[in-house]
PDB file of N, CA, C and O in Angstrom:
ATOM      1  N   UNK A   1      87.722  87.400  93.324  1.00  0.00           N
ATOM      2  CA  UNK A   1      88.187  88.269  94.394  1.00  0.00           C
ATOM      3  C   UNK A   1      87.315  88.030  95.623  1.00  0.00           C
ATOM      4  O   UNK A   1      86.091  87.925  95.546  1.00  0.00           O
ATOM      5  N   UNK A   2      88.022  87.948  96.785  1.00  0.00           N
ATOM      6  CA  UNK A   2      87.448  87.605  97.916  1.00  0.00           C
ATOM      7  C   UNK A   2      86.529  89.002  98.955  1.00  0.00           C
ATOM      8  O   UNK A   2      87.211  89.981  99.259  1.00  0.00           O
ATOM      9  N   UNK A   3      85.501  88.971  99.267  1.00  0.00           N
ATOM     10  CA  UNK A   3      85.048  90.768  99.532  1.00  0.00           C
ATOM     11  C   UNK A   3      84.798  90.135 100.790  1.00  0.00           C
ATOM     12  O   UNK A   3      84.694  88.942 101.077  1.00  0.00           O
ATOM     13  N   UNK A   4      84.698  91.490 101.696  1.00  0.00           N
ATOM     14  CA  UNK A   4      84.269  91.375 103.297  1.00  0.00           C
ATOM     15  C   UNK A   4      83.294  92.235 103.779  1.00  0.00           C
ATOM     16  O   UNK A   4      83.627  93.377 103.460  1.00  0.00           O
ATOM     17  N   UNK A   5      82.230  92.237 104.406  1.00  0.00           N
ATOM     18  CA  UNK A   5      81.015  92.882 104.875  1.00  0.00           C
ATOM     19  C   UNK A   5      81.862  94.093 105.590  1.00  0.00           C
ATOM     20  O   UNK A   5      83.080  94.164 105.747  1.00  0.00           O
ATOM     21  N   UNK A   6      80.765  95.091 106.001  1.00  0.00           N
ATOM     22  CA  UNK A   6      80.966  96.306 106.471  1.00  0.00           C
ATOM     23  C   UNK A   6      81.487  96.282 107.782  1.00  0.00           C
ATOM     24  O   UNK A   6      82.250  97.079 108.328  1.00  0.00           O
ATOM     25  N   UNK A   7      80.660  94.660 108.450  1.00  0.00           N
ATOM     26  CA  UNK A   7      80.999  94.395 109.994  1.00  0.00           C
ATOM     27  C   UNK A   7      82.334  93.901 110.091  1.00  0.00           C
ATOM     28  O   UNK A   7      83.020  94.155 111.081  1.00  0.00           O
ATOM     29  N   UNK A   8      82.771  93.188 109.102  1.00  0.00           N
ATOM     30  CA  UNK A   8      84.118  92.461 108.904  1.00  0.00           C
ATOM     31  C   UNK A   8      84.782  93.412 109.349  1.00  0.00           C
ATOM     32  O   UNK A   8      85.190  93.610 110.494  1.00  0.00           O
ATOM     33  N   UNK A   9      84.969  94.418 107.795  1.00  0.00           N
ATOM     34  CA  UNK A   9      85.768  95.670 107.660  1.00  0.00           C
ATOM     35  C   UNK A   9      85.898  96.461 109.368  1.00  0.00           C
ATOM     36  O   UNK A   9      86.894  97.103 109.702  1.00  0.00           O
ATOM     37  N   UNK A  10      84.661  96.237 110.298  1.00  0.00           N
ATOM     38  CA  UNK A  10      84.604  97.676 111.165  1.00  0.00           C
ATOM     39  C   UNK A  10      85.580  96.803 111.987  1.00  0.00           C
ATOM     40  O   UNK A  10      86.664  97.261 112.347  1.00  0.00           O
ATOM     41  N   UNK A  11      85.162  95.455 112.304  1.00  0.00           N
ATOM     42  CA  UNK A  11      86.169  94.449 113.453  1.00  0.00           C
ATOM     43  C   UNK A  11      87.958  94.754 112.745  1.00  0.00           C
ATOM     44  O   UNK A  11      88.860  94.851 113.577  1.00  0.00           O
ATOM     45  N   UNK A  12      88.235  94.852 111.562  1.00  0.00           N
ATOM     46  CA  UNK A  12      89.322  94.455 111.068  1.00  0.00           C
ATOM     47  C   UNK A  12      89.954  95.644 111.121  1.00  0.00           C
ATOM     48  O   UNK A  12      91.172  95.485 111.202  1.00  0.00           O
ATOM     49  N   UNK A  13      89.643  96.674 111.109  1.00  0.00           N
ATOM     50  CA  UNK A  13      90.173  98.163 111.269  1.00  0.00           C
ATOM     51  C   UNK A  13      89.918  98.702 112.563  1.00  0.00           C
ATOM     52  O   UNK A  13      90.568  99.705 112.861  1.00  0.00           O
ATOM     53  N   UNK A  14      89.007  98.192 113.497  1.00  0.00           N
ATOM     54  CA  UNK A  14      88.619  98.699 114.628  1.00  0.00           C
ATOM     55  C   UNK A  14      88.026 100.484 114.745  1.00  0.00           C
ATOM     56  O   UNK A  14      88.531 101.264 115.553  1.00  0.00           O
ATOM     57  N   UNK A  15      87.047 100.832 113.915  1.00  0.00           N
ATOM     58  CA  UNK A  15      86.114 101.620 113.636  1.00  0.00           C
ATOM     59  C   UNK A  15      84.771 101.181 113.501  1.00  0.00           C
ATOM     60  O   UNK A  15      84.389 100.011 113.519  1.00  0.00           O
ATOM     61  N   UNK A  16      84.114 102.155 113.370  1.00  0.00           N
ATOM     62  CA  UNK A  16      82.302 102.097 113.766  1.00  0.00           C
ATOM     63  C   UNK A  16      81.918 101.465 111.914  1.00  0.00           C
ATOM     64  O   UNK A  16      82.634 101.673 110.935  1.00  0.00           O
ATOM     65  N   UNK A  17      80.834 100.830 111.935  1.00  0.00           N
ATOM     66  CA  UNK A  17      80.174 100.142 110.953  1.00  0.00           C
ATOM     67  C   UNK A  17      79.761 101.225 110.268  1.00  0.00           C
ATOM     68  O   UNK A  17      79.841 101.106 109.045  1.00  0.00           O
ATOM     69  N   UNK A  18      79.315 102.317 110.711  1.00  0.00           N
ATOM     70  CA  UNK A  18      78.807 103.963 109.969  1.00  0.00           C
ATOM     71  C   UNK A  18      80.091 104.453 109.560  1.00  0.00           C
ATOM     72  O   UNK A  18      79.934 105.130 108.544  1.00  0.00           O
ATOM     73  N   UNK A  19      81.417 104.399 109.945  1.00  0.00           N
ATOM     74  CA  UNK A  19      82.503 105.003 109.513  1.00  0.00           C
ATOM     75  C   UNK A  19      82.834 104.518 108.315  1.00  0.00           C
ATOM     76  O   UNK A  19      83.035 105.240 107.339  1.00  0.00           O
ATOM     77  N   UNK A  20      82.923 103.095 108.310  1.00  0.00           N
ATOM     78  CA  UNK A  20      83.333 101.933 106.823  1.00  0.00           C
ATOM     79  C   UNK A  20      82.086 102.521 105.691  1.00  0.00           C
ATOM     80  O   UNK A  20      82.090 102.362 104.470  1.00  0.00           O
ATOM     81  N   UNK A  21      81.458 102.955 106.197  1.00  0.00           N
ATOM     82  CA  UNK A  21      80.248 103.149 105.566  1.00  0.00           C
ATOM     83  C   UNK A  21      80.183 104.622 104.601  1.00  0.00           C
ATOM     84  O   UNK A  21      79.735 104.593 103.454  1.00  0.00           O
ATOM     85  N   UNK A  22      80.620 105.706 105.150  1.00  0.00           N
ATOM     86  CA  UNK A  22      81.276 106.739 105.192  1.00  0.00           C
ATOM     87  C   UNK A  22      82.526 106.758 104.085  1.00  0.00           C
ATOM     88  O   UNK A  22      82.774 107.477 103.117  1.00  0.00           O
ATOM     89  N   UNK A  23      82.963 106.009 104.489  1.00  0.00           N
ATOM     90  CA  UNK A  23      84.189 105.810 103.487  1.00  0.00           C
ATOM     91  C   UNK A  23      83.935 104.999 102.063  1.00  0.00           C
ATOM     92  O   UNK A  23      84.732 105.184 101.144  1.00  0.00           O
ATOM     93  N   UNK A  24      82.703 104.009 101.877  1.00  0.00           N
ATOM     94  CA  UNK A  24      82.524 103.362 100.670  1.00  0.00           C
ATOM     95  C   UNK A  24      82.194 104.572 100.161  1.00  0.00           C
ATOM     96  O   UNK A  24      82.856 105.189  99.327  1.00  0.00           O
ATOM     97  N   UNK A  25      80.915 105.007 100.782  1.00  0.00           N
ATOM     98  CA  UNK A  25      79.933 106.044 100.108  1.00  0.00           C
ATOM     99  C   UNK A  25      80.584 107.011  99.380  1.00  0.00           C
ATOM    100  O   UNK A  25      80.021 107.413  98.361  1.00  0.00           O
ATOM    101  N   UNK A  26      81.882 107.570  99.752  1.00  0.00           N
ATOM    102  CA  UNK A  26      83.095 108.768  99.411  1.00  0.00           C
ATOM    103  C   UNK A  26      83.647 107.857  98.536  1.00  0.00           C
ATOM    104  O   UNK A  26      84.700 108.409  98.216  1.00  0.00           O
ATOM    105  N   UNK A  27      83.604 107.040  98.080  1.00  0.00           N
ATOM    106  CA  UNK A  27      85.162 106.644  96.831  1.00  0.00           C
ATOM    107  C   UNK A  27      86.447 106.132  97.825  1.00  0.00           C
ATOM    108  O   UNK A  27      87.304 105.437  97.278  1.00  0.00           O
ATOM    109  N   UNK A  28      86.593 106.425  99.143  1.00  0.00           N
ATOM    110  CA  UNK A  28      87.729 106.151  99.620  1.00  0.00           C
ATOM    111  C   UNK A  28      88.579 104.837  99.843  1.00  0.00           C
ATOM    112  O   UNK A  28      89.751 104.762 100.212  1.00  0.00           O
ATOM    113  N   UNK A  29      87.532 103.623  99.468  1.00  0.00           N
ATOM    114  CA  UNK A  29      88.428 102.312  99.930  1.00  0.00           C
ATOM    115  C   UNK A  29      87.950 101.471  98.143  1.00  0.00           C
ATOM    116  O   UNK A  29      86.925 100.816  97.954  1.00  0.00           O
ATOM    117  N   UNK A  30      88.740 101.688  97.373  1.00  0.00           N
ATOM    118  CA  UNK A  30      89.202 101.378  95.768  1.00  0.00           C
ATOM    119  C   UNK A  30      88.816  99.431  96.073  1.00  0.00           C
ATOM    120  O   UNK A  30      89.283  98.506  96.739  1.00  0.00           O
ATOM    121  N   UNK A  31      87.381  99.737  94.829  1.00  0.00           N
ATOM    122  CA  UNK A  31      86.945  98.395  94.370  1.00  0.00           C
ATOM    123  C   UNK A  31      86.279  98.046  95.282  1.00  0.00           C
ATOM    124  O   UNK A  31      86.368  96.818  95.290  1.00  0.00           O
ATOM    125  N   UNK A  32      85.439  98.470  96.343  1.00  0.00           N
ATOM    126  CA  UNK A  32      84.326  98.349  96.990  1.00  0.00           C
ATOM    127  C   UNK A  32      83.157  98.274  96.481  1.00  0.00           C
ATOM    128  O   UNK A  32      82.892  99.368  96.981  1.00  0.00           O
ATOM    129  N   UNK A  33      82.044  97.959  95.860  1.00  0.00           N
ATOM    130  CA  UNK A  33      80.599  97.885  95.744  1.00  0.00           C
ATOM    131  C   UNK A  33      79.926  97.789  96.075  1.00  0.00           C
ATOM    132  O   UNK A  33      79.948  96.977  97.000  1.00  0.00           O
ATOM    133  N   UNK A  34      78.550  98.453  95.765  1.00  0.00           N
ATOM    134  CA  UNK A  34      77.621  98.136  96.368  1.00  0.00           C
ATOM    135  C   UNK A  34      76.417  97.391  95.816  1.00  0.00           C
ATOM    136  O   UNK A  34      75.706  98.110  95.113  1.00  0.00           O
ATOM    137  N   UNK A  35      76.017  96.172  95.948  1.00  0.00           N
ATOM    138  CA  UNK A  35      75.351  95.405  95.996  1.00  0.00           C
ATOM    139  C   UNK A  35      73.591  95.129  96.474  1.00  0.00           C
ATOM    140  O   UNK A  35      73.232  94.460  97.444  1.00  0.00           O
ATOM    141  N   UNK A  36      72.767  95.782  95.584  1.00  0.00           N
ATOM    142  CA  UNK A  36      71.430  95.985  96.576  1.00  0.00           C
ATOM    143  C   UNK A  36      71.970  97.072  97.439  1.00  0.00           C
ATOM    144  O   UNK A  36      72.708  97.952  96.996  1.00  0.00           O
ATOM    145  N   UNK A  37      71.449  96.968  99.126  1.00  0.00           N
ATOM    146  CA  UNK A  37      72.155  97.593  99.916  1.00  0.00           C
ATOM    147  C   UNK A  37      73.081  97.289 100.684  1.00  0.00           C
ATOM    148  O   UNK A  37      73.025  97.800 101.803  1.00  0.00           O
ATOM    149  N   UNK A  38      74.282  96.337 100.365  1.00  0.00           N
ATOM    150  CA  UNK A  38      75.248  95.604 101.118  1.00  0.00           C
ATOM    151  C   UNK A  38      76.139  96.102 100.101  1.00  0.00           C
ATOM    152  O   UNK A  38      76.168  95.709  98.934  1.00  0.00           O
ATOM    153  N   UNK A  39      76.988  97.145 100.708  1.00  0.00           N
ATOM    154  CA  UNK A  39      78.668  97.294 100.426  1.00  0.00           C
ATOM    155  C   UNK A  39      79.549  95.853 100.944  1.00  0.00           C
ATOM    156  O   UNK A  39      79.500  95.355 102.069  1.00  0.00           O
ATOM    157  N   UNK A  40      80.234  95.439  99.939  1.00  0.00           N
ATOM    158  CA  UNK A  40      80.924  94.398  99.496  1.00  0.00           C
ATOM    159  C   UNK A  40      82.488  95.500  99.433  1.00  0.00           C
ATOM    160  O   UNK A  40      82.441  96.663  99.035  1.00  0.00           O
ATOM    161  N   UNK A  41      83.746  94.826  99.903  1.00  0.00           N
ATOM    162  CA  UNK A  41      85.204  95.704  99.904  1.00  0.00           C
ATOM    163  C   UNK A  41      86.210  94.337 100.416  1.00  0.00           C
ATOM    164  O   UNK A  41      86.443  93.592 101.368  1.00  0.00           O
ATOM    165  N   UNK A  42      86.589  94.648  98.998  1.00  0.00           N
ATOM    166  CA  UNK A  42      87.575  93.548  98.773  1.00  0.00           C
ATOM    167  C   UNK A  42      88.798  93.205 100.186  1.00  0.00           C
ATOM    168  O   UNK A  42      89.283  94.254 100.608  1.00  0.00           O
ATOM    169  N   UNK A  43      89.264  92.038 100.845  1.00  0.00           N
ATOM    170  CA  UNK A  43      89.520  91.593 101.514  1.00  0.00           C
ATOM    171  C   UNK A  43      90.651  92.174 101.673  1.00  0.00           C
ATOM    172  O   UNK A  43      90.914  92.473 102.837  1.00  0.00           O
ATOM    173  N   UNK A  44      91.668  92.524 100.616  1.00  0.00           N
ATOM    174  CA  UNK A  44      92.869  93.435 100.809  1.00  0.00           C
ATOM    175  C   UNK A  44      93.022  94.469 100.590  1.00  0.00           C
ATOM    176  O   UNK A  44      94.063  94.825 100.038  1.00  0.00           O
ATOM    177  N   UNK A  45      92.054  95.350 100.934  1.00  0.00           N
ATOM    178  CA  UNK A  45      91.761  96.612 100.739  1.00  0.00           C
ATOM    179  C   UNK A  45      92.617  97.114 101.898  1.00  0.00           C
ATOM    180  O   UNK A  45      92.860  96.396 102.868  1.00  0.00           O
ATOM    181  N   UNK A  46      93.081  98.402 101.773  1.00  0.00           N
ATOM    182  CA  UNK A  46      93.887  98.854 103.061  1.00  0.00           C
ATOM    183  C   UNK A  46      92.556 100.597 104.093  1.00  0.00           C
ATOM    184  O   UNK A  46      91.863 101.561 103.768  1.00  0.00           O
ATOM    185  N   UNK A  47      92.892 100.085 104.953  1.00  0.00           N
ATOM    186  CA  UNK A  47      92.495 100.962 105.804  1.00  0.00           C
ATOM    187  C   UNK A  47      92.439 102.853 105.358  1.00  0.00           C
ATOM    188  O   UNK A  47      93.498 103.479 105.414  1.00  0.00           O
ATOM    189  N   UNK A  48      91.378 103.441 105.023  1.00  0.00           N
ATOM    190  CA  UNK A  48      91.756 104.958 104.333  1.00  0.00           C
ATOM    191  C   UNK A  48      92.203 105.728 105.955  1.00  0.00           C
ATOM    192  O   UNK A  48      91.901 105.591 107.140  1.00  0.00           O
ATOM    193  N   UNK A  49      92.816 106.314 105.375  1.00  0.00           N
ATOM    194  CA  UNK A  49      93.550 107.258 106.652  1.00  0.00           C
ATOM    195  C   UNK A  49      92.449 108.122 106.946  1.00  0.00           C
ATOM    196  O   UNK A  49      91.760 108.291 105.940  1.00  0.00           O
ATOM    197  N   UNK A  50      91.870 108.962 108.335  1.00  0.00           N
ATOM    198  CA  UNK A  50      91.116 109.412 108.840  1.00  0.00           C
ATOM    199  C   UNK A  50      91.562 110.977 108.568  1.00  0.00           C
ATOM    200  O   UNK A  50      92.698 111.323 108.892  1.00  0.00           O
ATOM    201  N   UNK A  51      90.862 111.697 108.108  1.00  0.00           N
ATOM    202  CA  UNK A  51      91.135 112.845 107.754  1.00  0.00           C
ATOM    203  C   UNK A  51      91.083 113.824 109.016  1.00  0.00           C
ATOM    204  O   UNK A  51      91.561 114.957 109.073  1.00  0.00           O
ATOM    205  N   UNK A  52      90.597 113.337 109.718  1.00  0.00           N
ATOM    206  CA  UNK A  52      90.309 113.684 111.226  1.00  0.00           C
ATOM    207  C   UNK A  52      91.227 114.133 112.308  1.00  0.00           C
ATOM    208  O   UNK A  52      90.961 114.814 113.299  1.00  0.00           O
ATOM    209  N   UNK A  53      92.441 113.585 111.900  1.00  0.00           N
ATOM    210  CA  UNK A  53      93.333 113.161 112.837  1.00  0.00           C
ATOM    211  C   UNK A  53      94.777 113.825 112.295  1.00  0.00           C
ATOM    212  O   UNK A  53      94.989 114.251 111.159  1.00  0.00           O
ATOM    213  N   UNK A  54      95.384 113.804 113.032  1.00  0.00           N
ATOM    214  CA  UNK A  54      97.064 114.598 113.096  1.00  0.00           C
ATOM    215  C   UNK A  54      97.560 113.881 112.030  1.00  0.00           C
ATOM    216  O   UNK A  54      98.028 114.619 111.163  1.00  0.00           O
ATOM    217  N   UNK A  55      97.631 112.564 111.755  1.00  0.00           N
ATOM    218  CA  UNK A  55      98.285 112.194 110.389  1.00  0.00           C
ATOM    219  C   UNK A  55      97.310 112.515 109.517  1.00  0.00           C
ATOM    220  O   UNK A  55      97.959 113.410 108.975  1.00  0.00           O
ATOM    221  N   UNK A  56      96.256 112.525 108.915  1.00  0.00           N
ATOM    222  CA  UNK A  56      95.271 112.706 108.230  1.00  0.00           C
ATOM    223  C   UNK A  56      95.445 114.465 107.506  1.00  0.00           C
ATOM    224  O   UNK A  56      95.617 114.873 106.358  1.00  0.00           O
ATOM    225  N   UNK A  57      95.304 115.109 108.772  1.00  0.00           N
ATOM    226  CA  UNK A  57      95.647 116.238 108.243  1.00  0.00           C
ATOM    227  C   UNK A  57      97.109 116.285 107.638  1.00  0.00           C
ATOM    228  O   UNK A  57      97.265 116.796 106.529  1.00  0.00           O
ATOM    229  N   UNK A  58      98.056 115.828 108.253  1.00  0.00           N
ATOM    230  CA  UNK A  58      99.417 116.205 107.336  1.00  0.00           C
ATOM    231  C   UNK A  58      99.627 115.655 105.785  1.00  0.00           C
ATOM    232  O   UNK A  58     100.318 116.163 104.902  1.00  0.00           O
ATOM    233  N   UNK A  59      98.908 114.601 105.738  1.00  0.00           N
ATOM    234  CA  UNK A  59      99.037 113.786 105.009  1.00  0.00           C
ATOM    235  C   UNK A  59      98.261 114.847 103.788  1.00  0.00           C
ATOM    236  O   UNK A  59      98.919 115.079 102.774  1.00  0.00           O
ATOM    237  N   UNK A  60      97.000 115.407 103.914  1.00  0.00           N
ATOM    238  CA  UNK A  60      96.412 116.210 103.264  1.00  0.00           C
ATOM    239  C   UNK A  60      97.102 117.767 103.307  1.00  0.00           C
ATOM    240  O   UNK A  60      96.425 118.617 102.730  1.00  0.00           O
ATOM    241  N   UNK A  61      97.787 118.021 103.640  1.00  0.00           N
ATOM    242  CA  UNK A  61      98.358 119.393 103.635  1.00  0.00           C
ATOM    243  C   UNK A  61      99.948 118.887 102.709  1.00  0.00           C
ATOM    244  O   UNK A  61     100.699 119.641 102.089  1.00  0.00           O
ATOM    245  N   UNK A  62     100.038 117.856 102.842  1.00  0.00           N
ATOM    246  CA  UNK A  62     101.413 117.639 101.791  1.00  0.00           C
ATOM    247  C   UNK A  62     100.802 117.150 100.338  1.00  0.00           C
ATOM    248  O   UNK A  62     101.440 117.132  99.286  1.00  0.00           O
ATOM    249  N   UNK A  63      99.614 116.813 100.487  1.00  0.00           N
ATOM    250  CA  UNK A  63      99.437 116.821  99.361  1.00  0.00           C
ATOM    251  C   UNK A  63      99.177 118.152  98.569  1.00  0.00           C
ATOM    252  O   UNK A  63      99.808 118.354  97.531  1.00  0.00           O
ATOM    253  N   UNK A  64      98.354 118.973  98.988  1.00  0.00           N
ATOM    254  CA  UNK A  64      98.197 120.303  98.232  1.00  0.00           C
ATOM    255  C   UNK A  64      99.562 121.123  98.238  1.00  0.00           C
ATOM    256  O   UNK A  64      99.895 121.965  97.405  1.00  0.00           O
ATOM    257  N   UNK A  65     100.188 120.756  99.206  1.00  0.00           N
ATOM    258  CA  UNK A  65     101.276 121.734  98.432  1.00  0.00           C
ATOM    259  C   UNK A  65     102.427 121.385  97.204  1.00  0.00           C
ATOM    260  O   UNK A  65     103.238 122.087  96.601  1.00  0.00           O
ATOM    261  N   UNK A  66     101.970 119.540  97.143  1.00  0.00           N
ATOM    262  CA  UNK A  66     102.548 119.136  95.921  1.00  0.00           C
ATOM    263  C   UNK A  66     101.758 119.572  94.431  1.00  0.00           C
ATOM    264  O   UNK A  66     102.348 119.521  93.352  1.00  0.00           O
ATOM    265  N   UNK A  67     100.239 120.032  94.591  1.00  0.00           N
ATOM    266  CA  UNK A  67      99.798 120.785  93.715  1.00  0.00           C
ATOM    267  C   UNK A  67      99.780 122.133  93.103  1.00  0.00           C
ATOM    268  O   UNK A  67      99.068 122.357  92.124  1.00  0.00           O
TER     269      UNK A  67
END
């Protein structure tokens, strides 16, 4: 499997290197590792949605009410 650095990830999503960072640390981007101190995240990993934001929140409010 092919993995991409944190800087990769921040250029390839266009977010901050602390955000990608943020998101390994949480579980949020599936089959990421960490390595020493170099998070490694597999090359076709998809972008986690920002919880931050107008889709983020809906996206999280449809989920709990499917619970």
């Amino acid at each position: 499997m092919d993995y991409m650095t944190l800087k990769e990830a921040s250029e390839k999503w266009e977010v901050s290197i602390r955000q990608i960072n943020y998101y390994c640390a949480g579980g949020r981007i599936p089959g990421a590792v960490k390595v020493a101190t170099i998070w490694l995240i597999p090359k076709d990993a998809e972008k986690p949605v920002d919880m931050r934001t107008k889709q983020g929140k809906e996206q999280k409010n449809a989920k709990d009410t499917l619970c």
